[in-house]
N, C-alpha and C positions, 0 to 999 in steps of 0.2 A: 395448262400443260402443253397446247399448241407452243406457247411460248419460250417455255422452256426448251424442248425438243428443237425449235429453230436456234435458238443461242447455241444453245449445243453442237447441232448441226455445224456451225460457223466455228466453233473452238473456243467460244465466250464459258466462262462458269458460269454457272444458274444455278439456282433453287428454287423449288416451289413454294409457296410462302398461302395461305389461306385459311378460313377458319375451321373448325373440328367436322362441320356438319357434312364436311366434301371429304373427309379421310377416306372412305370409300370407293366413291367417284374418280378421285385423284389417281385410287390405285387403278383403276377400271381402264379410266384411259393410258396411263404411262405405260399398260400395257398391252394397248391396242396401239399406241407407237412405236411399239418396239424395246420398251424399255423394263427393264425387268427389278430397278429401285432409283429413283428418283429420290434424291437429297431435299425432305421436304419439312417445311415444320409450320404446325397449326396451332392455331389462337383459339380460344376459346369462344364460342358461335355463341349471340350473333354478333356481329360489329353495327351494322349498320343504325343500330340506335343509338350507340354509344356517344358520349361526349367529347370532343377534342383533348382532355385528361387524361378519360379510359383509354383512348387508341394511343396516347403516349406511354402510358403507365403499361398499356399489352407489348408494344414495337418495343421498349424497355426489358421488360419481362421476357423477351422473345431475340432480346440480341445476340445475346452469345448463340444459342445454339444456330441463327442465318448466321454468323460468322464461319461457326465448326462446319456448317453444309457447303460455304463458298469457297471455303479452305482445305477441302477435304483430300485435295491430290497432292 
């Protein structure tokens, strides 16, 4: 979310992009930086065991809507 808020800061587009088990967390902090909705979209938790297939077959599964969140203005 640091991340996000810096692009921002500078006038870049961003999204937040991570898996489901942080949808909370996510919200927690975008609004302890000031931000009251954050263009974000979660994958289904966990990743990190998954196989280079799954993380394509998710990042697939997950394109359009990181499209509609970078494209949103």
């Amino acid at each position: 979310m640091h991340d996000f808020a810096a692009l921002e800061g500078r006038g870049v587009i961003a999204a937040f992009l991570a898996s489901t088990q942080f949808v909370v967390a996510a919200d927690a902090q975008a609004r302890a930086l000031g931000y009251r909705e954050v263009p974000s979209v979660f994958v289904p938790h966990p990743i990190q065991d998954r196989t280079d297939a799954e993380m394509r077959a998710l990042a697939d599964a997950a394109l359009e809507e990181v499209l509609a969140a970078v494209t949103r203005r």
